[in-house]
KOLKOLVO-288001 format. One record per atom (N, C-alpha, C): residue in three letters; y negated, x, z negated. Coordinates in steps of 0.2 Angstrom, whole numbers, padded with zeros to 4 digits, always signed. Layout:
BEGIN
ALAYXZ ...
//
This chain:
BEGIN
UNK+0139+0046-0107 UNK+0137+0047-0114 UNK+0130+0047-0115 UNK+0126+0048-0122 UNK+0121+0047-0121 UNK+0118+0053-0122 UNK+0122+0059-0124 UNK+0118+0065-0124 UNK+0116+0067-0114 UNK+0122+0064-0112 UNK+0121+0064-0104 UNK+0118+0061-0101 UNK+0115+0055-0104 UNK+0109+0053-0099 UNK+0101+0057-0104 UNK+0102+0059-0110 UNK+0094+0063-0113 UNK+0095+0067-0108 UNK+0100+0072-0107 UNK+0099+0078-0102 UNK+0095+0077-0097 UNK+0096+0070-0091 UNK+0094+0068-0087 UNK+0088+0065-0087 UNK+0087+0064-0090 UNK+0080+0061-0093 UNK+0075+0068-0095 UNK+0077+0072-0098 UNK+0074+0077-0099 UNK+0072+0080-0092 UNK+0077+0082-0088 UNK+0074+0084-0082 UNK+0070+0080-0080 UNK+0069+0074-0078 UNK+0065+0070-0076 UNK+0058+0072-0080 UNK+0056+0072-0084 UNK+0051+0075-0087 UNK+0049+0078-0088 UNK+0054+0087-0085 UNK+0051+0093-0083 UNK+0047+0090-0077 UNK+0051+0088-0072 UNK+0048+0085-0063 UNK+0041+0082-0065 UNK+0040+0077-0067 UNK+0033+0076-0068 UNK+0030+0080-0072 UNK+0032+0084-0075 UNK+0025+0089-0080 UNK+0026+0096-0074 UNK+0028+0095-0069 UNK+0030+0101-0062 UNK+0025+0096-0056 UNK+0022+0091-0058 UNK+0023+0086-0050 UNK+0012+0084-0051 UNK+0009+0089-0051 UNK+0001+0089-0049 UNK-0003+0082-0049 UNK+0000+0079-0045 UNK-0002+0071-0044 UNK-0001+0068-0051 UNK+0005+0068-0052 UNK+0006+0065-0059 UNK+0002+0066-0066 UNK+0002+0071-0064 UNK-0001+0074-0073 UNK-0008+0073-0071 UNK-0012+0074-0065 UNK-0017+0070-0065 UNK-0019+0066-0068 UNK-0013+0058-0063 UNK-0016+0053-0066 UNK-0015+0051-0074 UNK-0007+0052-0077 UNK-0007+0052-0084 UNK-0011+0055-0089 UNK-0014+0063-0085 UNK-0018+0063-0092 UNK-0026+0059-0092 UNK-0029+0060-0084 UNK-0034+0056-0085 UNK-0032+0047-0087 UNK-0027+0045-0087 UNK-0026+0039-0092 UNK-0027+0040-0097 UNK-0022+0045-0100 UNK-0022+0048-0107 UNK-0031+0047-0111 UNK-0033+0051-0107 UNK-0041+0051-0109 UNK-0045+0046-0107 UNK-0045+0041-0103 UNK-0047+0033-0105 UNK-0046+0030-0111 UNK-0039+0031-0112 UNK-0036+0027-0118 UNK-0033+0032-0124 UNK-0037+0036-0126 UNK-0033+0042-0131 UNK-0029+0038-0138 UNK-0025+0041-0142 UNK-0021+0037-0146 UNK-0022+0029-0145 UNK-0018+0026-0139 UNK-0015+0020-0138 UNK-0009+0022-0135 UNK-0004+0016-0134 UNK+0004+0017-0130 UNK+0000+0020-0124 UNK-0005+0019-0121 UNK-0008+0020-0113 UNK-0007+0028-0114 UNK-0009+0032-0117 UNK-0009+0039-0119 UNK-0001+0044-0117 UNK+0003+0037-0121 UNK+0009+0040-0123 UNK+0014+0040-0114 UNK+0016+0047-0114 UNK+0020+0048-0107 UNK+0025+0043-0108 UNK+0026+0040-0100 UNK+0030+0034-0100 UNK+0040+0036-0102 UNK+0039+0042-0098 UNK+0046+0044-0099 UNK+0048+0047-0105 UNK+0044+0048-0109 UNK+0043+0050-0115 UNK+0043+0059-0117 UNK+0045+0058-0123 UNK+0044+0068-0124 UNK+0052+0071-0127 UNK+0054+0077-0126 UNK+0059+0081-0128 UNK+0060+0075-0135 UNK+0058+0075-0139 UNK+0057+0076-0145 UNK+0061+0067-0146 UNK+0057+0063-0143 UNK+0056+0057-0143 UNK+0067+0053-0139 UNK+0065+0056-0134 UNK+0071+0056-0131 UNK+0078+0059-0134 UNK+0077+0064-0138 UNK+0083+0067-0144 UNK+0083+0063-0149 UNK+0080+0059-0150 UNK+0078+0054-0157 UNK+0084+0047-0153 UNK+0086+0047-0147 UNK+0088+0042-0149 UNK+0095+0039-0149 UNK+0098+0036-0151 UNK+0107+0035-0154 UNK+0108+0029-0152 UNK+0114+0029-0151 UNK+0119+0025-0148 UNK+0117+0018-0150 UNK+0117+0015-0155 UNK+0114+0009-0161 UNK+0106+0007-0156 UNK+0103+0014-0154 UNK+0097+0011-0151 UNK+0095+0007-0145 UNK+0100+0009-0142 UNK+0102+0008-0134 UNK+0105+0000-0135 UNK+0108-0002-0139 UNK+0113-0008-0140 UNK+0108-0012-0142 UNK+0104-0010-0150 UNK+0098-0015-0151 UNK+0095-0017-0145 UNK+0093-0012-0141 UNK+0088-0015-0138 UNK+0090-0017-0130 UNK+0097-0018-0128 UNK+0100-0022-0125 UNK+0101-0027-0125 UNK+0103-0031-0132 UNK+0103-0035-0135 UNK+0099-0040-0138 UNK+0093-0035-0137 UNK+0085-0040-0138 UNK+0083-0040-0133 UNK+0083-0037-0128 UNK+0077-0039-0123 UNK+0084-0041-0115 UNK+0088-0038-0115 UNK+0092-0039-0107 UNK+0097-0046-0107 UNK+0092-0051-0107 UNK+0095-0057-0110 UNK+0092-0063-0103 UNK+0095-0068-0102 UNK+0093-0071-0095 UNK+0084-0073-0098 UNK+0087-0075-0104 UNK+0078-0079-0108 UNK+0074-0074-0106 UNK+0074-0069-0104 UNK+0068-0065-0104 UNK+0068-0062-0096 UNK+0072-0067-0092 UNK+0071-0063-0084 UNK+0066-0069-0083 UNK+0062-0066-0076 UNK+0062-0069-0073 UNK+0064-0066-0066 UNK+0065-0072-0062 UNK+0072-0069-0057 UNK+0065-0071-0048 UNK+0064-0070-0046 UNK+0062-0069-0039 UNK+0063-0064-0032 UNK+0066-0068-0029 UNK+0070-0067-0024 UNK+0068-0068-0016 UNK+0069-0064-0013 UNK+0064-0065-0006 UNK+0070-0063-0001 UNK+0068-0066+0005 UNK+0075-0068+0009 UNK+0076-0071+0014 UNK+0082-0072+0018 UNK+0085-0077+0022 UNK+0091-0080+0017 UNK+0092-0085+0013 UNK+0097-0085+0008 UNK+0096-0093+0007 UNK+0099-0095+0007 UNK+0101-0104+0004 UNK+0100-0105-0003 UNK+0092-0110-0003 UNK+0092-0110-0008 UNK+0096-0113-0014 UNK+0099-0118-0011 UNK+0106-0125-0016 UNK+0110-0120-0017 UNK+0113-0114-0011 UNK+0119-0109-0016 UNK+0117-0105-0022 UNK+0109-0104-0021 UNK+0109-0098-0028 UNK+0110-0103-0032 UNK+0104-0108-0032 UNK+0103-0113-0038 UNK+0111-0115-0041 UNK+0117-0113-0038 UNK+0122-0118-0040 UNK+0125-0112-0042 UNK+0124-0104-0040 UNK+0128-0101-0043 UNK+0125-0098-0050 UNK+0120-0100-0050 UNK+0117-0097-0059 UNK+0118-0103-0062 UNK+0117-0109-0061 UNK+0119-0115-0064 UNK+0127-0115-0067 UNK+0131-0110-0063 UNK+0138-0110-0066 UNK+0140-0102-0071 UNK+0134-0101-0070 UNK+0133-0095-0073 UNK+0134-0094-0082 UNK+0138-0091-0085 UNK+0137-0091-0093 UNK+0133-0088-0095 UNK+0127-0090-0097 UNK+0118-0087-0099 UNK+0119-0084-0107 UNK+0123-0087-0111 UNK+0123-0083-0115 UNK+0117-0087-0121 UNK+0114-0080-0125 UNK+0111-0083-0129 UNK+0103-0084-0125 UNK+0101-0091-0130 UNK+0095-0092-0124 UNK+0090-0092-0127 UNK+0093-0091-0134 UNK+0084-0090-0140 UNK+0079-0088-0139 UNK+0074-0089-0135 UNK+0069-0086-0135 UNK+0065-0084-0140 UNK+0064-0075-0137 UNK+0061-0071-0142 UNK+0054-0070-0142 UNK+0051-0070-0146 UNK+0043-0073-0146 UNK+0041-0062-0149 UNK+0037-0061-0143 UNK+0035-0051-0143 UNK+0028-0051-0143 UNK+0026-0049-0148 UNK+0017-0048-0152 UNK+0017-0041-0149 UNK+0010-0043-0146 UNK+0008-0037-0144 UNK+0002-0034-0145 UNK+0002-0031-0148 UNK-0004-0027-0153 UNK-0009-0025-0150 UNK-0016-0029-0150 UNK-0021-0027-0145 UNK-0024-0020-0145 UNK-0026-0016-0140 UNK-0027-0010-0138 UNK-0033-0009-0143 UNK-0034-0006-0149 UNK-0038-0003-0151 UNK-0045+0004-0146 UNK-0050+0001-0143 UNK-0053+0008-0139 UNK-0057+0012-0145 UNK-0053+0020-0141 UNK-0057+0024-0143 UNK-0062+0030-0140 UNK-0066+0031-0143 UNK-0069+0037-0140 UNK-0065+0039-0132 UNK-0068+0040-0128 UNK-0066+0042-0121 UNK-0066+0050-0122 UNK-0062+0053-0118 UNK-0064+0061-0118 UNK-0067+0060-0111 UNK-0073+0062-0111 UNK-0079+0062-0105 UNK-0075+0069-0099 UNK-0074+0075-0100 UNK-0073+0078-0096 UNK-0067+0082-0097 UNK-0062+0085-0094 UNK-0058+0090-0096 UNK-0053+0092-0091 UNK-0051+0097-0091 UNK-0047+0101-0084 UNK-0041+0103-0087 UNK-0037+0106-0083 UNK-0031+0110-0084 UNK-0029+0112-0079 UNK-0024+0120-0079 UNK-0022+0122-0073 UNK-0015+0123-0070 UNK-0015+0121-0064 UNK-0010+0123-0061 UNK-0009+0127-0057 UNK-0004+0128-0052 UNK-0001+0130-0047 UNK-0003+0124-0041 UNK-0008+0124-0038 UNK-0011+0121-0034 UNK-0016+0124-0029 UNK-0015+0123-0024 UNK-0017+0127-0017 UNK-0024+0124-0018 UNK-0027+0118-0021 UNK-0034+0114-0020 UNK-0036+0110-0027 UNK-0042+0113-0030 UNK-0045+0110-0036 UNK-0041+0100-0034 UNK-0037+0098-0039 UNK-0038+0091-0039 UNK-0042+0086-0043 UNK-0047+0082-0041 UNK-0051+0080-0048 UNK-0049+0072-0047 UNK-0049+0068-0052 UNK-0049+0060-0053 UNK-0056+0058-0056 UNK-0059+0054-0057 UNK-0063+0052-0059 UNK-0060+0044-0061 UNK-0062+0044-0069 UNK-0060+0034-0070 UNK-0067+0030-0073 UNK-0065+0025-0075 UNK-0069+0020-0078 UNK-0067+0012-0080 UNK-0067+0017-0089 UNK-0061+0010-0091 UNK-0066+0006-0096 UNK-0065-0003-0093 UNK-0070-0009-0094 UNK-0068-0009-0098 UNK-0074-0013-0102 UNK-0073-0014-0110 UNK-0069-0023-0110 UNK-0068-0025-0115 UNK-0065-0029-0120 UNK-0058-0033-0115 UNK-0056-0038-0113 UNK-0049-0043-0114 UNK-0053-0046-0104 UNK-0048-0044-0101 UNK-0047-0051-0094 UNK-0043-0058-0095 UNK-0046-0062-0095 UNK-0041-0069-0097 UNK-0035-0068-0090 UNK-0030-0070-0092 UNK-0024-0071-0087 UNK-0024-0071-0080 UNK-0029-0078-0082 UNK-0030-0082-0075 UNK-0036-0081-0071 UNK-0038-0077-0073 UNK-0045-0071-0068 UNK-0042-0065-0066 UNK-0036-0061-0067 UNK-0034-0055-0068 UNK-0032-0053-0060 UNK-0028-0057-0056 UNK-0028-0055-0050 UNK-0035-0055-0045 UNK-0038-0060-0046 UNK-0045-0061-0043 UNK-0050-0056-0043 UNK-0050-0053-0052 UNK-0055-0048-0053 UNK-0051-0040-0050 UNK-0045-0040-0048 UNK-0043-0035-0047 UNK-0044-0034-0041 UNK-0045-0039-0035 UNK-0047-0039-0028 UNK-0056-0039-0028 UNK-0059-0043-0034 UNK-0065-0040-0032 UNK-0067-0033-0033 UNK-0064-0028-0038 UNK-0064-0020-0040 UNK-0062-0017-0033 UNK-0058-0019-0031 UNK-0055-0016-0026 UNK-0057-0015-0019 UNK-0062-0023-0016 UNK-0066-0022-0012 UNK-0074-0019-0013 UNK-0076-0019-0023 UNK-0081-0013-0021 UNK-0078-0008-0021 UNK-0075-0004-0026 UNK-0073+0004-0023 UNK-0071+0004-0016 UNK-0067+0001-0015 UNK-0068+0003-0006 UNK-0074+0001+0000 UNK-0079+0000-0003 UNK-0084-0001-0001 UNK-0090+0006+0000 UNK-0090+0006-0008 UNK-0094+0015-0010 UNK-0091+0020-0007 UNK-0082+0021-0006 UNK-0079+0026-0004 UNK-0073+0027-0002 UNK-0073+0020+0002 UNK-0067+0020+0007 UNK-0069+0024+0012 UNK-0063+0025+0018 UNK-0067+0029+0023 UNK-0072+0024+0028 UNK-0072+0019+0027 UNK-0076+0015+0031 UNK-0084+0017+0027 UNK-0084+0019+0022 UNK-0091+0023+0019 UNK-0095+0026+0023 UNK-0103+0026+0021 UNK-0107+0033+0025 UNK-0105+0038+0019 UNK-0101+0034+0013 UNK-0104+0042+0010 UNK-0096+0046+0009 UNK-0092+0042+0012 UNK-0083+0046+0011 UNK-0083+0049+0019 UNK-0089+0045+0026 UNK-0089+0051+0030 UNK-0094+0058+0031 UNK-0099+0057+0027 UNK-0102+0064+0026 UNK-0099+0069+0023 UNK-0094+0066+0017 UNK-0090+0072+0012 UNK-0087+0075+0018 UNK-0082+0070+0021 UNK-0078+0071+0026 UNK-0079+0077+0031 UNK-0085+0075+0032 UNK-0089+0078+0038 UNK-0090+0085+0038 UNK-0093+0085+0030 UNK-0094+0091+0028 UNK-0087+0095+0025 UNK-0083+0093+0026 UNK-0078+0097+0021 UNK-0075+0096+0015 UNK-0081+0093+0012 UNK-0080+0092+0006 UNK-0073+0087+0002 UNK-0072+0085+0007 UNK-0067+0078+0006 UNK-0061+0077+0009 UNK-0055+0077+0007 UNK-0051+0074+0013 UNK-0050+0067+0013 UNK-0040+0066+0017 UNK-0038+0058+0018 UNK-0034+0058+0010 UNK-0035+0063+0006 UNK-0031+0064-0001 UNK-0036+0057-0005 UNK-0042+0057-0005 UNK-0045+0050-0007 UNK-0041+0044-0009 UNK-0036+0042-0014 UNK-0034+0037-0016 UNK-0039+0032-0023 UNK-0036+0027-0020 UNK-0040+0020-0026 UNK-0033+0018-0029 UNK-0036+0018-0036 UNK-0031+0014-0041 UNK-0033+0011-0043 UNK-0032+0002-0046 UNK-0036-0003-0048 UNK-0030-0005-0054 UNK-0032-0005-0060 UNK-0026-0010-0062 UNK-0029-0013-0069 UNK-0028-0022-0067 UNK-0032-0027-0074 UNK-0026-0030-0075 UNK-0025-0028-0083 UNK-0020-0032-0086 UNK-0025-0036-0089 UNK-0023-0042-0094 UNK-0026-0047-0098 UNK-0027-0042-0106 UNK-0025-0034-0107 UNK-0026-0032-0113 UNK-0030-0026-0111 UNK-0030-0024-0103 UNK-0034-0017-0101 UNK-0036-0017-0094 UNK-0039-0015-0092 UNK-0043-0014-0085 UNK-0045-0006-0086 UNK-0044-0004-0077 UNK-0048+0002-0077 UNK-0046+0005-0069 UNK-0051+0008-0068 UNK-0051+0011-0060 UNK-0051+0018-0059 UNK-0047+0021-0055 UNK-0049+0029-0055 UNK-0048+0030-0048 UNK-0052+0034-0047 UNK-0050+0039-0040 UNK-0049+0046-0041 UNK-0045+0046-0038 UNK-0042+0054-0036 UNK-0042+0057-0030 UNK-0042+0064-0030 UNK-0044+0067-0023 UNK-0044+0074-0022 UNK-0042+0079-0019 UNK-0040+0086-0019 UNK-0048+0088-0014 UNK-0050+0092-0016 UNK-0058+0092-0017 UNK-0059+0099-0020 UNK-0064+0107-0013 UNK-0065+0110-0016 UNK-0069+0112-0021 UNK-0075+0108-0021 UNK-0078+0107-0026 UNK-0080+0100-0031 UNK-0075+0102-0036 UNK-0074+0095-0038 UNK-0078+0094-0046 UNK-0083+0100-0043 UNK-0087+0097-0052 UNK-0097+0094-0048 UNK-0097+0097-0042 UNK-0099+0093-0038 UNK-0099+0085-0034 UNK-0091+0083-0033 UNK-0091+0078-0032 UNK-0090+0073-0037 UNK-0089+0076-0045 UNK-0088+0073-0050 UNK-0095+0068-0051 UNK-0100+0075-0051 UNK-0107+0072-0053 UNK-0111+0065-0048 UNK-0106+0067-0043 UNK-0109+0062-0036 UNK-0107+0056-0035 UNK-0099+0057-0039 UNK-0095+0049-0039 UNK-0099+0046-0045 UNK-0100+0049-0050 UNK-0102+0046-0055 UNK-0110+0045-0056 UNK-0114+0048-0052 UNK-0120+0044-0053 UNK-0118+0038-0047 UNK-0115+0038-0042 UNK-0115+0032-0039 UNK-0113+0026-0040 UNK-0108+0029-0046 UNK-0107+0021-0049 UNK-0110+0020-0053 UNK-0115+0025-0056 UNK-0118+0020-0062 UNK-0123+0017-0059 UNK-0126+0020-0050 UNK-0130+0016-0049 UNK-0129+0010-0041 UNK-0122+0007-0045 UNK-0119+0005-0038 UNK-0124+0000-0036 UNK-0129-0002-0039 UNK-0132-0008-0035 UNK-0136-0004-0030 UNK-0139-0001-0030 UNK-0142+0004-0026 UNK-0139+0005-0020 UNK-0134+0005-0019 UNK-0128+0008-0014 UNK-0130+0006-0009 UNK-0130+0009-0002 UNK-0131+0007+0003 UNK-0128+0003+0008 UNK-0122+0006+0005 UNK-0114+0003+0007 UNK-0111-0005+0006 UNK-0117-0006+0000 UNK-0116-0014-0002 UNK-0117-0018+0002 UNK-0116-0021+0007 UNK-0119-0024+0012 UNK-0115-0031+0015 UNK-0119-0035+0017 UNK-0114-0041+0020 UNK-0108-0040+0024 UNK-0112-0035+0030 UNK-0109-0033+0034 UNK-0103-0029+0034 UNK-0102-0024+0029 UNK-0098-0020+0027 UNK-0093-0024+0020 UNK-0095-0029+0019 UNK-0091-0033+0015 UNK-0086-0036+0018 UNK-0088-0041+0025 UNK-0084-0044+0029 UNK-0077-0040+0032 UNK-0080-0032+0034 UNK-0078-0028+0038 UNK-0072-0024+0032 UNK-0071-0024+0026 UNK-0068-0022+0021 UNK-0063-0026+0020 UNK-0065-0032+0019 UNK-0061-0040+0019 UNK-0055-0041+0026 UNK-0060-0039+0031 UNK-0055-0038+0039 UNK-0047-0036+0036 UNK-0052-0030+0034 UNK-0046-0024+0034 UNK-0039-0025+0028 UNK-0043-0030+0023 UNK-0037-0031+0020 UNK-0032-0037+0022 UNK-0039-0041+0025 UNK-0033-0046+0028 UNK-0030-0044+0032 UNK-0029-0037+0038 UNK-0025-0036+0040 UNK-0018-0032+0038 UNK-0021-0029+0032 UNK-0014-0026+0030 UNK-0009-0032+0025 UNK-0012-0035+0023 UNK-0010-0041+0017 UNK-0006-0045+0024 UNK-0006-0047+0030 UNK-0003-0050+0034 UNK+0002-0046+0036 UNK+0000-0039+0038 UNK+0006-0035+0041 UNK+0010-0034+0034 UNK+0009-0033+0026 UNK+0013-0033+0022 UNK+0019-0039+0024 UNK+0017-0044+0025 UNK+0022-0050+0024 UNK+0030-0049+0030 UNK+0028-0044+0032 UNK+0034-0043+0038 UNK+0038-0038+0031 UNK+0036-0035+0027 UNK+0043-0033+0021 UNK+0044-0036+0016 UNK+0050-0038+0016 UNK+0053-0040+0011 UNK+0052-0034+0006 UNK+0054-0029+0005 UNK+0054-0024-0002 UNK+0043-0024-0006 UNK+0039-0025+0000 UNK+0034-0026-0001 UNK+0031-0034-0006 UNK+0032-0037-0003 UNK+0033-0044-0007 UNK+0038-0045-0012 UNK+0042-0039-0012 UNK+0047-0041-0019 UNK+0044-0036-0025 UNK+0040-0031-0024 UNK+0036-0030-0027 UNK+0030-0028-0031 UNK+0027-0033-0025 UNK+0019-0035-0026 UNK+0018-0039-0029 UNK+0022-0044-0031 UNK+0022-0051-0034 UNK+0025-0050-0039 UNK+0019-0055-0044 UNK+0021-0052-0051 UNK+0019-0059-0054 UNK+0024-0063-0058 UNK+0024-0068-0060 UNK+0021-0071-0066 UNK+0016-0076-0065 UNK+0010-0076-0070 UNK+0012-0084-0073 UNK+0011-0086-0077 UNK+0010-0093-0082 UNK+0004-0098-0079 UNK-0002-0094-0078 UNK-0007-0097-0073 UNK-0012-0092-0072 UNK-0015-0094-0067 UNK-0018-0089-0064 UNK-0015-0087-0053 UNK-0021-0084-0052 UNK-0017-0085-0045 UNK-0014-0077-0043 UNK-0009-0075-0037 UNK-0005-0072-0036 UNK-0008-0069-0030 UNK-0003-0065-0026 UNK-0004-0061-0022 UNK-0004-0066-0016 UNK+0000-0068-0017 UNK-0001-0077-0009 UNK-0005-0081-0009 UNK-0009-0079-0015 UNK-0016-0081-0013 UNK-0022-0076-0012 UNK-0021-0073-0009 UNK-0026-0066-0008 UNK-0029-0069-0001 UNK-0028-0073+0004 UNK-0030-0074+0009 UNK-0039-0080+0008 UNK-0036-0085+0003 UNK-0038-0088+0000 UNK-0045-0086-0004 UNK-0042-0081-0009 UNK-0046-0077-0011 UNK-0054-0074-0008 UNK-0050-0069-0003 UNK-0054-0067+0003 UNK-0059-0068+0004 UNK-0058-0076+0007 UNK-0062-0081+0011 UNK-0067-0084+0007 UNK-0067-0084-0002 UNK-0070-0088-0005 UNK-0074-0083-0008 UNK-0074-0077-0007 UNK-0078-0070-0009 UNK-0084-0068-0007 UNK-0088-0070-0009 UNK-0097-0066-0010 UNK-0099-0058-0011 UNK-0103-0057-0007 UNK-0105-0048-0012 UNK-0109-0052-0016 UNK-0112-0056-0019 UNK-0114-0058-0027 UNK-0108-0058-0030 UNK-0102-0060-0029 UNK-0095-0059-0032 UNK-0093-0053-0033 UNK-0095-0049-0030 UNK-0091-0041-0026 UNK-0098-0036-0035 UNK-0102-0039-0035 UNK-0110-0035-0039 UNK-0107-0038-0047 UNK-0106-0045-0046 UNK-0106-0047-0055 UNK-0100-0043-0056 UNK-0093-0042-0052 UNK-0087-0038-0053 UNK-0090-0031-0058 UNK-0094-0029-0052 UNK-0095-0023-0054 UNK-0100-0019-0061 UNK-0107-0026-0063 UNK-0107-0026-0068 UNK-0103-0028-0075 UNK-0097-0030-0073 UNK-0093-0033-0080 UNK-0088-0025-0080 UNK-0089-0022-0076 UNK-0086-0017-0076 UNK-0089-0010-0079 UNK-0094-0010-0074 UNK-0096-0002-0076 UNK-0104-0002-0083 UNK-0106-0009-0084 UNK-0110-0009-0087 UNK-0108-0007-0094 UNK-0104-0008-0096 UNK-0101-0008-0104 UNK-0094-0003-0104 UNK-0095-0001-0098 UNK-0088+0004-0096 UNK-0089+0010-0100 UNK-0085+0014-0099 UNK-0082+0022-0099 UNK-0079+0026-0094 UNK-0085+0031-0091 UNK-0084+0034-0087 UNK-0082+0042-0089 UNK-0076+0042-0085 UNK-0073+0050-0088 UNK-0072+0054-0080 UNK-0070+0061-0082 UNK-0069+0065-0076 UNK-0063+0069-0078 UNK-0056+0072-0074 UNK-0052+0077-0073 UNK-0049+0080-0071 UNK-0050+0087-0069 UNK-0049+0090-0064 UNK-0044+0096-0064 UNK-0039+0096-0062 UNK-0032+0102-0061 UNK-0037+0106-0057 UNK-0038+0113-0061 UNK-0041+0120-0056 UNK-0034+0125-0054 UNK-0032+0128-0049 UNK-0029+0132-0046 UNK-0027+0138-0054 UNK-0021+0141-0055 UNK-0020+0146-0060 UNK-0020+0150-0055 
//
């Protein structure tokens, strides 16, 4: 029933407002993008979740879980003439294509700093920086791999400056990169469980604002960066569950099978203009969970 899947939905959104990583990274989303959908908790609120009736479940079945709106990719040892022959005899239904307007992200003021506390054994802090205006489609995976090999550049572990934190304490393997460019938003954060996290705050962020300066930018650490993803990008291809959800089907524009490619055809001049279309016009924020 439906009151029985709110109940379970509702626990599920006690767990993330219980789970330290998460509310991490959703509030500092939240504050990248304050009053946009981006703000708004994906599993939604008490409130939002009671609102909703039998009639709403069904409209919105009926609008979107329709074959017009799948796209279907499949990864495997499987014959491709049997599937072709068994969707082809398949009753598809209604195939009106529905045409979904999608209301461009209004930005607002960024909230620059803010904390909150939990029950945590170690200060956690994220630090973001969400680019200003629209990525065309057809650049959205490319500029995602160039973001990705500067921040892993500045402070990946192959860094001098992620092994002196290291060295010193200051830092752990907690250090995660998160890169995500849609064609209506872009933006980077690092998170990280960090004694002192209003000192590593000041440190991530003068250093990106002066990443050209970076020591770390270098030919030779570009190459050495790029190894590393060719090597994982290769050992990914041994899963299936990996490949079936890394691939994300685009209109045009290049894809995850093409990242070898990409790669190869990549410049630190490539890796610099990235990072001016990023941080120059950017919004830089900080937020940090303090121990209660």
């Amino acid at each position: 029933s439906v009151q029985r899947e709110q109940g379970i939905i509702q626990q599920e959104i006690e767990m993330y407002q219980d789970d330290p990583d998460s509310r991490l990274f959703f509030a500092t989303l939240a504050n990248l993008y304050p009053n946009t959908p981006l703000a708004a908790d994906i599993v939604g609120s008490e409130k939002s979740i009671n609102n909703i009736q039998l009639n709403d479940l069904k409209d919105n079945f009926t609008t979107f879980y329709k074959p017009v709106n799948m796209s279907l990719f499949l990864v495997g040892n499987f014959d491709v003439d049997t599937v072709e022959k068994y969707f082809s005899q398949k009753k598809l239904g209604d195939l009106e294509e529905m045409v979904v307007r999608k209301e461009k992200l209004t930005l607002q003021a960024v909230k620059e700093t803010d904390s909150l506390r939990m029950e945590v054994s170690s200060p956690k802090l994220a630090v973001g920086i969400r680019g200003a205006g629209e990525v065309a489609e057809e650049d959205c995976y490319r500029y995602n791999v160039l973001l990705k090999l500067l921040f892993t550049m500045m402070f990946g572990w192959t860094s001098e400056r992620f092994q002196k934190l290291y060295e010193t304490g200051k830092l752990d393997a907690s250090l995660s990169l998160e890169v995500e460019v849609n064609s209506r938003f872009h933006f980077v954060m690092l998170t990280m469980d960090t004694k002192e996290p209003v000192s590593l705050s000041h440190q991530f962020r003068k250093a990106i604002l002066n990443f050209t300066k970076d020591s770390d930018l270098t030919e030779e650490h570009l190459d050495l960066v790029k190894s590393e993803m060719f090597g994982e990008f290769f050992s990914s291809m041994n899963s299936l569950e990996f490949i079936a959800t890394q691939y994300e089907p685009v209109d045009r524009g290049e894809t995850i099978f093409d990242l070898p490619k990409i790669l190869q055809e990549i410049t630190l001049d490539d890796v610099l203009e990235a990072g001016h279309r990023l941080i120059d016009d950017g919004d830089l924020i900080d937020f940090t969970i303090f121990p209660s």
